[in-house]
N, C-alpha and C positions, 0 to 999 in steps of 0.2 A: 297578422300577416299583411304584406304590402297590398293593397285592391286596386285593381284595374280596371279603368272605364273607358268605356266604349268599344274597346276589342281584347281580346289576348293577345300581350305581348308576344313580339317572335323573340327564342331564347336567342342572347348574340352570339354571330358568330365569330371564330377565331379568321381575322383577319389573312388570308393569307402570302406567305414572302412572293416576290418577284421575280419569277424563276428567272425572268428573261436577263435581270439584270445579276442575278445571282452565277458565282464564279461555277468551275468545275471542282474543285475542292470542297466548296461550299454542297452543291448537287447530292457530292459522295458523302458529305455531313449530315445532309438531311435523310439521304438514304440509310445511312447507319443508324440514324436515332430510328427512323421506322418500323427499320427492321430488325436491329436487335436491342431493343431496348434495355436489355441484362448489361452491355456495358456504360451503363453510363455510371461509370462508377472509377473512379481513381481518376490515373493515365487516361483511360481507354475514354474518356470522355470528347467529345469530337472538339478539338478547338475552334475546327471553324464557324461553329454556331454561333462563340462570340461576335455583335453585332457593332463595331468597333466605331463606327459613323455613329448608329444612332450613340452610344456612349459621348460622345465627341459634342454630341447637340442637345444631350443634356445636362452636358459643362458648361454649354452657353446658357442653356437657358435657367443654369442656378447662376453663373456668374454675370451676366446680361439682364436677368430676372424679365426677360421678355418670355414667354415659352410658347407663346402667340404666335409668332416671328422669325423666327430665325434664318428662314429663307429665303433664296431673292425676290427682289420686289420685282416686277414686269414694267414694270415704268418709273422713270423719276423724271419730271420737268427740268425742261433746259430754258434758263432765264431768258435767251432772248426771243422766242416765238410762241411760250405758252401761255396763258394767261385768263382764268374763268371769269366767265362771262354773266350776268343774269341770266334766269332761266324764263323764257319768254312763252310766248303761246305758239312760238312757231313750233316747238316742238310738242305741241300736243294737236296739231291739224291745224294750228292757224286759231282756234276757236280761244277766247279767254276763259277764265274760270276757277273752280276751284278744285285744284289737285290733290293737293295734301291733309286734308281730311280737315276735322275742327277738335278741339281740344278746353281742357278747364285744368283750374289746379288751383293750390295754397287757400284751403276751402278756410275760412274759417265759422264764426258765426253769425255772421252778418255782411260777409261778402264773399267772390269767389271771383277767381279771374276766368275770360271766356277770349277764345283764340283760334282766329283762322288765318289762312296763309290765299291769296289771289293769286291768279297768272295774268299780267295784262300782255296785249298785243306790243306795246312798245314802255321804254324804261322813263320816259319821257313826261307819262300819262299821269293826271292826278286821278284816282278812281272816289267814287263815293259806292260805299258800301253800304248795309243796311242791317242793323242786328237787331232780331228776335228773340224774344224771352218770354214765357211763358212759366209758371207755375203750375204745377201739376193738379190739376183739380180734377173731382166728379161732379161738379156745378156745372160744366158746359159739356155739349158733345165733342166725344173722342177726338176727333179729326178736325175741332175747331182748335185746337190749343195754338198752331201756329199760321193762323188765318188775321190780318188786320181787320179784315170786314166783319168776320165774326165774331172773334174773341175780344168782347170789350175791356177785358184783363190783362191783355198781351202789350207788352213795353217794347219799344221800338226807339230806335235811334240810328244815325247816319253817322259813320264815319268814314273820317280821309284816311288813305293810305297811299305813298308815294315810295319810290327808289329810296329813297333814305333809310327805309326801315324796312326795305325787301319787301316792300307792299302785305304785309304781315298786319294784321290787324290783333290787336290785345287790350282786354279792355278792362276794367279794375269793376265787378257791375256788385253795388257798394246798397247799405240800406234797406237789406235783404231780412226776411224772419229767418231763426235759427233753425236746424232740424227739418231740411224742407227739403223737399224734389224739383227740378227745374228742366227745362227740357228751351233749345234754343238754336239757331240757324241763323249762315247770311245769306242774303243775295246783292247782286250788282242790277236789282231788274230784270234781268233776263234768265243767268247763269244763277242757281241755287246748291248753297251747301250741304253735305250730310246734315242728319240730323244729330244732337249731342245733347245727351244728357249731364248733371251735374247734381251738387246738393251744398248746403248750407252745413256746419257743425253743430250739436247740439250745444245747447247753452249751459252753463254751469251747473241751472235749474233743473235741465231733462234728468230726470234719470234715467239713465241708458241701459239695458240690459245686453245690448251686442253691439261688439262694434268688428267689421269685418275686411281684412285687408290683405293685400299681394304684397311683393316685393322682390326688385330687378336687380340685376348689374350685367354689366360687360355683354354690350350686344353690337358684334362686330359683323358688318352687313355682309362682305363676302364671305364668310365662312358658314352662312346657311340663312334661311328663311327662320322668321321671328314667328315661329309656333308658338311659343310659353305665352306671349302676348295675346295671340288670338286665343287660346285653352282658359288664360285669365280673367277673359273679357267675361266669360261663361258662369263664373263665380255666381251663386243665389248671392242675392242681397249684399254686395261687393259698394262699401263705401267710399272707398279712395286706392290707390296703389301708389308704392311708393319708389324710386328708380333712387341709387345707389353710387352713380356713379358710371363714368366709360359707356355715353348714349351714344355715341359715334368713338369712333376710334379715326384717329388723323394720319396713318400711312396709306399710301398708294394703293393703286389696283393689285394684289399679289397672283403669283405663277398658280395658288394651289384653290384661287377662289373658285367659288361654284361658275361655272361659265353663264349662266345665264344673270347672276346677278354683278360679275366683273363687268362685263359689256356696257353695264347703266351705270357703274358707278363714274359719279359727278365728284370732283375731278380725279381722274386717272391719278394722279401724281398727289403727293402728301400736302396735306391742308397747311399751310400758311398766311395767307393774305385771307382778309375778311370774304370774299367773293367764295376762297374754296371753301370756307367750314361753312356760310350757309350752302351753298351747292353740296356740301355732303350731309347737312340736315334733310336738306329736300330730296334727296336721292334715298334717306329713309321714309319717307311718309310717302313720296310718291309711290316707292314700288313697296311696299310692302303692306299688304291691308290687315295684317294682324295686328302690327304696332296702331293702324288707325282706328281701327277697334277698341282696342283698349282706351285710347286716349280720348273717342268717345262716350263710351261708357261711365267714367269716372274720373273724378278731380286726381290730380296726381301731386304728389309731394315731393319735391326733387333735390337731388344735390350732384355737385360734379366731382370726377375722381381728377386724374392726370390725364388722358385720351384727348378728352374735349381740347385740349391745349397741346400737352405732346408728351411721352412716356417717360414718368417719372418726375412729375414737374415739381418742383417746388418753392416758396418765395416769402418774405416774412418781413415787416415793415425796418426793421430792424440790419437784416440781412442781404444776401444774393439771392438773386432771381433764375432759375435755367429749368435748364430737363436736361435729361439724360440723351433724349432724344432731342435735342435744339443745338445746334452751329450757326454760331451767329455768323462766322466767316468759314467757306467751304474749301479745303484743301483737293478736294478730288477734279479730275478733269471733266469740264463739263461737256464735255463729249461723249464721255462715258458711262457707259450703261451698266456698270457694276454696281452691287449695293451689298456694305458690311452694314452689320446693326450697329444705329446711331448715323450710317451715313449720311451722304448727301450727294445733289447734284446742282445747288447753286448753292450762296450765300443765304441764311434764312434772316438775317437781321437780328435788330436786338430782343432778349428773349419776353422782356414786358411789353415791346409790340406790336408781337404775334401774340400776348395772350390777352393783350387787350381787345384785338381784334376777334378771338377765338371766344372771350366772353360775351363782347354785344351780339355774337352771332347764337350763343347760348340761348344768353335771354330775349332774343326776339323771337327764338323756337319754342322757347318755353315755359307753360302757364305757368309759372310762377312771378312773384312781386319783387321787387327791391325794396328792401327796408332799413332802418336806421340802429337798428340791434344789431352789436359786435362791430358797425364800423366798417369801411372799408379796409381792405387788404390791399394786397402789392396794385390791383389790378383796378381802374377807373369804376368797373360796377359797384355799388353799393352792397350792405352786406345780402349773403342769400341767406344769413339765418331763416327758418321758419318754426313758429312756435306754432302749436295746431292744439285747444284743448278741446278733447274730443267730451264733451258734458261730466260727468261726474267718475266715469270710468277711468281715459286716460288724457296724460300730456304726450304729444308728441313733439322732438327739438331735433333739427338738425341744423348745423353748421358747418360754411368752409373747410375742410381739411389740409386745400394743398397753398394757397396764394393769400394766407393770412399771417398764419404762425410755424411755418413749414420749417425744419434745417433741411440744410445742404444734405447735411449728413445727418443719420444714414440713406436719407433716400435713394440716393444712387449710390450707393455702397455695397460690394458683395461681403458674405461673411466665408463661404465656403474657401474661397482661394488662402484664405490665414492659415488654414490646416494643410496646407500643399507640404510646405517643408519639410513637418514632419511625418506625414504621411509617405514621403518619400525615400526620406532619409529610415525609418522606421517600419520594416516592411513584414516585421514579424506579430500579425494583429492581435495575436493571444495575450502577449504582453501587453495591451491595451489597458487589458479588465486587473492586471495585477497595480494597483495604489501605488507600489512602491519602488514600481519600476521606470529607467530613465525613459523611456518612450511615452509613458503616463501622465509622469510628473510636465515633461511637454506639452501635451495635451491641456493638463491643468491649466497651464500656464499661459496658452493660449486661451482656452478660455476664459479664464476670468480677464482677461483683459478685452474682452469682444466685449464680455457683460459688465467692465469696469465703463466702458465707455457708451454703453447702450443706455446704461444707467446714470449718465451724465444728467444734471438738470437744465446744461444750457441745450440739449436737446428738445423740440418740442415739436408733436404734431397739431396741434391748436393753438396753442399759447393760455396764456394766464386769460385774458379778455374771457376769451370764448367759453373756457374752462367755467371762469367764474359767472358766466350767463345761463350755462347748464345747470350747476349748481343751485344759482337762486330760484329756477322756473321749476326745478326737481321739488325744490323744497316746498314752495307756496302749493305745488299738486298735493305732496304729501300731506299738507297742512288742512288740504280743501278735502281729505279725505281718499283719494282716485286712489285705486289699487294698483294702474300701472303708468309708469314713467320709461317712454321707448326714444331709445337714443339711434336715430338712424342716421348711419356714418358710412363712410366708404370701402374702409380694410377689416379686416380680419383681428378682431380683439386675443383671441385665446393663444398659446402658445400654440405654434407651428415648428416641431421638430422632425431631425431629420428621419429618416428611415434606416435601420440598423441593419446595413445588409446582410450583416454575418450573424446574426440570428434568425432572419427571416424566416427561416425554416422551423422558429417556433411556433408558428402561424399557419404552416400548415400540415395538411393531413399524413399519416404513416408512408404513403405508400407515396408521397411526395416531398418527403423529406431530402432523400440523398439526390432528386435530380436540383433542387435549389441548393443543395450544401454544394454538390458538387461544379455548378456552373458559377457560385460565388465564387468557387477557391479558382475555376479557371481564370475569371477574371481577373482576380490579383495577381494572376501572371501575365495580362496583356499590358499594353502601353494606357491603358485607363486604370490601372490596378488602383495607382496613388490616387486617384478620385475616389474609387469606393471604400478604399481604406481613412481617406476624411473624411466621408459620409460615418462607415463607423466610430471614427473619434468626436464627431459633432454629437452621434446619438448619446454615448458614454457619459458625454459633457454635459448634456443638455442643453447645449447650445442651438439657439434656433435659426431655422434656417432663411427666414426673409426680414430684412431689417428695411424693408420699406412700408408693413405691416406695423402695428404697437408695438410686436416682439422688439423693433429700434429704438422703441421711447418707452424705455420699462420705468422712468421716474415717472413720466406725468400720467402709463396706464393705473400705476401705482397710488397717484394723487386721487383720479377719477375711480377707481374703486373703491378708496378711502373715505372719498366724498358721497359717492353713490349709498353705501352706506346707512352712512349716516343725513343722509340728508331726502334719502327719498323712502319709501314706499318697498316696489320691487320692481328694479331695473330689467327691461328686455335691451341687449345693443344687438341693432340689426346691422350687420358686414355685408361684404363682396368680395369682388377684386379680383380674389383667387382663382376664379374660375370655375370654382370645387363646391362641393357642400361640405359644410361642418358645424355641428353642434357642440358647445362647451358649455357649461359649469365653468365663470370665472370666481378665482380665490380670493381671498383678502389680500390686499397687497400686489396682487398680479404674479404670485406664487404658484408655483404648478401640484402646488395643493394644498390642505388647509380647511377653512370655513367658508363655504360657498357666500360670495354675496350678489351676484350677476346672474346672467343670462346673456350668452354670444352666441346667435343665431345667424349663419355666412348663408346665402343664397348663393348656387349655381351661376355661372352664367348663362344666356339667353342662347346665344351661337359659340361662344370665343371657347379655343380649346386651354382647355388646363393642364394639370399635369399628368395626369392619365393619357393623354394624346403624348406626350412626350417619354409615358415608361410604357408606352403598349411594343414599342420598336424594341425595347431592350429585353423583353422577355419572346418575340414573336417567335424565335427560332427552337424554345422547348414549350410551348402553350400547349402544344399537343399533348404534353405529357402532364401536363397539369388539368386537364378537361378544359383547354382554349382561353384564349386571353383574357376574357371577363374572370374566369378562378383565379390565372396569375394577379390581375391587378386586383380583385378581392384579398389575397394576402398580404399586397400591400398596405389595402385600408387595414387590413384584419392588424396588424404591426404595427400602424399610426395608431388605432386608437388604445391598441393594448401596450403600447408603451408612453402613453399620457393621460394621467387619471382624471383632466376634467374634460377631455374630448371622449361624447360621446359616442357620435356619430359621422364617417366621413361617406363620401360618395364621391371617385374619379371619375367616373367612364360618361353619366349623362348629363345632362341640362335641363336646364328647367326655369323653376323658379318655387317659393316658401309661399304657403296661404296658410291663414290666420286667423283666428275665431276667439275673440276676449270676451270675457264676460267679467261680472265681480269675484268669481270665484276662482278662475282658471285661463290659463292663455295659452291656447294649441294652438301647434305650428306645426304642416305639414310637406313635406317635401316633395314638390310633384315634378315628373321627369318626364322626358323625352328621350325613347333613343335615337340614334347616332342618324341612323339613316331616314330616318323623317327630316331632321333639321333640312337636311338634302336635297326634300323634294316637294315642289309648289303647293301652292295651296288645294290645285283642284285636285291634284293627285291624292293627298292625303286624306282630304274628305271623300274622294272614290274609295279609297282603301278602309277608310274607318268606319264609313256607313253612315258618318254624322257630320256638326256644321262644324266641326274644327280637327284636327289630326289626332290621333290617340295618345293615351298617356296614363299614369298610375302613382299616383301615390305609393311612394316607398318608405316612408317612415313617420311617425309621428307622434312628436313630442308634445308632454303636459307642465308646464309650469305653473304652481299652485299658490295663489294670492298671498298669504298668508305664510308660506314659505322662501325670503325672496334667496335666489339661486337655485332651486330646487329645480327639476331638470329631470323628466323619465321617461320612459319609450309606453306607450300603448296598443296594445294589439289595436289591429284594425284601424282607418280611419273615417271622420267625422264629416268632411265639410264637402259639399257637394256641389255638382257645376249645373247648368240650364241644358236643354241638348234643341233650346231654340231662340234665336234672337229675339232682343228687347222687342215689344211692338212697336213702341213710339219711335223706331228708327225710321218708320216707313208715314210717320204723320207728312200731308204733303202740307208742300209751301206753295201756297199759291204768288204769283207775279203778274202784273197788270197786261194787258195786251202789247201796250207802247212802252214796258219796261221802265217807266219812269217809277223814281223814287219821289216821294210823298218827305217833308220836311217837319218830322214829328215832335221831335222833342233836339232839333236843332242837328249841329252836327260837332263828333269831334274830330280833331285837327289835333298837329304838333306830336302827335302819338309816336314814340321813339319803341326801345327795347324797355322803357319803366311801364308803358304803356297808359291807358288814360282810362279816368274814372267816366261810371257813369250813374250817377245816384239815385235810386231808384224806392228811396223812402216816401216820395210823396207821391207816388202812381198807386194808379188805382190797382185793390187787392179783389182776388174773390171772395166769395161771401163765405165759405166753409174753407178755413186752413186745412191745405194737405195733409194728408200722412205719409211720413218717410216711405211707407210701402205702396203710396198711392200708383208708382208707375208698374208696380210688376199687377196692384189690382184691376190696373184700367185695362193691361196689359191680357190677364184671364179672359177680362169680360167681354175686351172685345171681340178674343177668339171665340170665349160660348158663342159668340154671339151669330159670329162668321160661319160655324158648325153648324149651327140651328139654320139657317139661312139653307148652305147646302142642302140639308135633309130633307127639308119642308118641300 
């Protein structure tokens, strides 16, 4: 059974319609289903319940593949008066300092990156910073770890940071032992940072018995507060977390964001020029301290989807470079305040660069390296592959998805509007399911030519390079023994088909059968009929429904399963995108069934609505009759996964995020949620409601993949992996600063420090006398509370 921690969950409730906006026919609809519920049956079925908008907006959002979006934006920039600014200290009282918390990432065994962000008073300023490192030891007292005066182990060094690189300091702190705890901060003298923890990787030699990690996608700031981050941070023994893809999203302030978080966001208008995507970096760290939580607590391993740049991007050295959402030259009137998806309100220029801009603004936010594995892609950064081998357990690899090896096509491509014609023209859906019938044979016809062409080789979402980079680092793991090889990527591996509307009602219960059969068949009499009647020829077909997903590049998911194979161990691919949760069993070949050789594990998004926000409209008008909108949209999971045998698991409705617990024998994955109306509301609110130091949440499912089985994929009662319900202690180690604020010139200073960021080598400083243990910070952490207890009593 799903377990709940720290409160019981409230069951959801059915949202309910807008009376206000709701017609007088509509009124007399609702009143009839209430009241006599015995006709809902034929005729007597009330048409006007049909919800013909929301229909209409989930045409968009299958042929748009935005379902985020579809409505107007509250702002678009007019090219001649708006223009982001750096973000200076006037808007925080005038005072400098540091805002946006401190961060680590791309751990590996012997180095790890360390990252903070300054506010100076003017853009002008050359700042010298000052960065702390400390090693986590029981050799000196608690509260000396980040003291210069007292800790004669503590590494220290001065760096420049200037406008050039948005006064962002990143630092490469290289020369490190493997397997180790590190705890570190800056100051400018005066002004002092969080504190932030980090750690090394184990070496090839550890033998690891656990290795314990998160993972994110799609956290779009106006559509709610980044709980899953704060709930994250809480992990016992939490090594690294890994982010997915879509850390910002690049459109405007929208009409439907939370009011208090629309207000801050930096810039109002969509990110294009390098000024707005950092301003809308810093508009996430500044106001939101769950995300700075997290990214204190642990090294982060990161990759980027299309958001970061703009929706749908994609570019191939070879190839075209665009987004779905990018115009380089703007047809509309820049006076106007209208917005279709994809539009605009000036010229965006050309689309490499905005994304060269949209990338150094990436990597100046974020701990990660640039390295020279796979190469550059379309875009001036260097590659972001990262290989991470986590000691004798696992390898972890991720790589580029969208601006290396990307097609045009399918990425902005829809599939569902192919089935329009005949969907239209062919309106009798029983003849659907007969083989031999002309409406059938259409269908066929159709689809195999979606899958002639999905199936093309000159398609590719990686390319060959990268392809064969996974390949060789799968293999050498498998060679060195590691039981698992985790491919963390951006989309969605497993087949994603459509939903069969006209069976739906196999899905659910007796006494809910004829109100689904019967609001189906009304539908195929409204002006959205021929939608749902393509939706049932896609299911019939098997043809899937998002081709900006693998589903588009069924040759090369086909290569990569073929190779996984055989070349590794037992493959975890960690996905996103979707917005959704979804567990699969992938087949050999990328078959929708077969001989399991993978594991595709999709994490939720953090805020961003999926598709569940998008089918909760089109059932709200009979939810009553199904026991409220959370049953209706359960029958829809219930229909996804019982019409595809490697999808175990789905979840529309919450958010969240997947924690994960590997050992040699077993790799749990857990799926922890958020509902709807926490996302919605502050931080301090939620902790008054939950009774603890983060908002509530439960664990809804969770999966065992078994070492020795690879693909193997099973539901477990109950689950495993547990959270802290108190902050680290070392958060609160103080920094001491000299009276007159002066910096001391330690081990010199670095300068020149861009988005690659600058090394600082820390092999020949002095070590303490008893090497840490990985658990040294949660032990110092115990003892200094006995210790704080003891004190009180006495």
């Amino acid at each position: 059974m799903p377990r709940t921690f720290l409160r019981p969950q409230p069951n959801r409730m059915k949202r309910r319609p807008n009376l206000l906006n709701t017609s007088c026919a509509s009124l007399l609809g609702y009143w009839l289903l209430a009241t006599f519920p015995v006709l809902i049956t034929g005729n007597s079925f009330p048409q006007d319940v049909w919800n013909g908008h929301s229909w209409n907006e989930f045409l968009s959002s299958l042929t748009t593949r935005e379902h985020n979006h579809p409505h107007s934006r509250s702002h678009d920039r007019l090219l001649r008066d708006e223009v982001s600014e750096p973000i200076l200290a006037d808007n925080f009282g005038g005072e400098a300092g540091f805002y946006h918390g401190v961060a680590s990432g791309d751990p590996l065994m012997d180095r790890v990156i360390l990252w903070t962000k300054y506010t100076p008073v003017a853009t002008n300023e050359t700042i010298i910073l000052e960065l702390r490192v400390a090693e986590v030891t029981d050799s000196i007292p608690f509260n000396d770890h980040l003291d210069p005066e007292a800790n004669p182990y503590l590494w220290v060094t001065n760096v420049e940071v200037t406008a050039d690189s948005d006064f962002i300091a990143k630092i490469d702190l290289t020369g490190l032992n493997s397997n180790t705890n590190f705890v570190f901060a800056f100051t400018d003298g005066r002004a002092v940072s969080e504190v932030g923890q980090t750690r090394t990787a184990p070496s090839p030699d550890d033998d690891v018995e656990e290795m314990n990690y998160v993972f994110f996608s799609c956290s779009e700031f106006g559509a709610g507060y980044f709980h899953a981050y704060d709930v994250a941070s809480t992990m016992k023994d939490l090594d690294f977390w890994v982010f997915l893809g879509d850390y910002i999203y690049e459109y405007g302030a929208n009409d439907d964001d939370i009011p208090e978080r629309r207000s801050v966001t930096a810039p109002e208008w969509e990110t294009v020029d390098l000024q707005d995507y950092r301003n809308r970096y810093a508009t996430h760290h500044r106001f939101d301290e769950g995300l700075r939580n997290l990214r204190r607590r642990a090294p982060v391993i990161a990759t980027w989807d299309d958001h970061e740049f703009a929706n749908n991007a994609y570019g191939r050295r070879e190839g075209p470079t665009g987004a779905l959402n990018h115009q380089e030259t703007c047809d509309l009137n820049l006076d106007s305040n209208s917005f279709q998806f994809g539009g605009c309100s000036r010229d965006e220029g050309k689309a490499i660069q905005r994304f060269n801009m949209a990338a150094r603004a990436y990597m100046e936010w974020m701990p990660i390296r640039q390295g020279i594995i796979g190469g550059k892609g379309v875009v001036e950064t260097a590659s972001i592959t990262q290989i991470v081998e986590w000691g004798d357990l696992a390898t972890v690899v991720t790589v580029d998805t969208r601006l290396t090896g990307r097609s045009q096509e399918p990425t902005t491509a829809s599939i569902v509007d192919k089935f329009f014609d005949v969907a239209m023209n062919e309106t009798d859906v029983a003849s659907y399911y007969n083989e031999s019938s002309p409406a059938r044979q259409k269908i066929d016809e159709v689809a195999m030519d979606i899958r002639a062409n999905l199936s093309s080789p000159e398609l590719t979402l990686i390319g060959e390079g990268l392809r064969n980079i996974i390949f060789d680092t799968f293999e050498e793991s498998k060679d060195a023994g590691k039981p698992w090889q985790i491919f963390a990527q951006p989309v969605v591996m497993g087949p994603q088909l459509s939903v069969n509307f006209d069976k739906l009602s196999d899905f659910a219960s007796d006494n809910q059968k004829t109100i689904i059969d019967t609001f189906v068949q009304v539908g195929y009499s409204t002006d959205q009929g021929y939608l749902l009647r393509a939706l049932v020829a896609m299911a019939i077909s098997d043809t899937p429904l998002n081709s900006d997903s693998w589903d588009g590049f069924m040759y090369e998911r086909g290569l990569l399963l073929d190779g996984f194979q055989k070349k590794a161990n037992n493959v975890i691919v960690l996905g996103g995108d979707s917005h959704d949760s979804w567990a699969y069993k992938l087949f050999q070949g990328g078959g929708l069934d077969g001989n399991p050789v993978a594991v595709n594990l999709n994490c939720p998004a953090v805020t961003s609505a999926g598709y569940g926000a998008v089918v909760e409209p089109l059932f709200e008008s009979v939810a009553g009759f199904l026991g409220g909108i959370q049953n209706a949209i359960k029958i829809v999971e219930d229909s996804v996964t019982g019409n595809n045998e490697g999808l175990l698991y789905t979840e529309l409705y919450r958010k969240g995020f997947v924690a994960v617990k590997a050992t040699k024998e077993t790799h749990v994955a857990e799926f922890i949620l958020l509902e709807r109306d926490v996302l919605r509301s502050d931080y301090d609110a939620v902790t008054a409601s939950s009774g603890n130091i983060t908002a509530s949440f439960s664990c809804d499912a969770s999966f065992v993949t078994l070492a020795e089985e690879p693909g193997s994929l099973s539901r477990q009662e109950g689950c495993e992996i547990t959270f802290d319900s108190v902050r680290p202690q070392v958060w609160s180690l103080p920094i001491p600063v000299t009276d007159n604020g002066e910096l001391k010139d330690r081990n010199g200073v670095l300068s020149g420090c861009d988005s690659t960021g600058c090394e600082f080598d820390a092999s020949m400083l002095p070590r303490a006398p008893a090497r840490s243990s990985v658990n040294a910070i949660s032990t110092i952490s115990a003892a200094t509370l006995q210790l704080f207890f003891l004190m009180m009593i006495m």
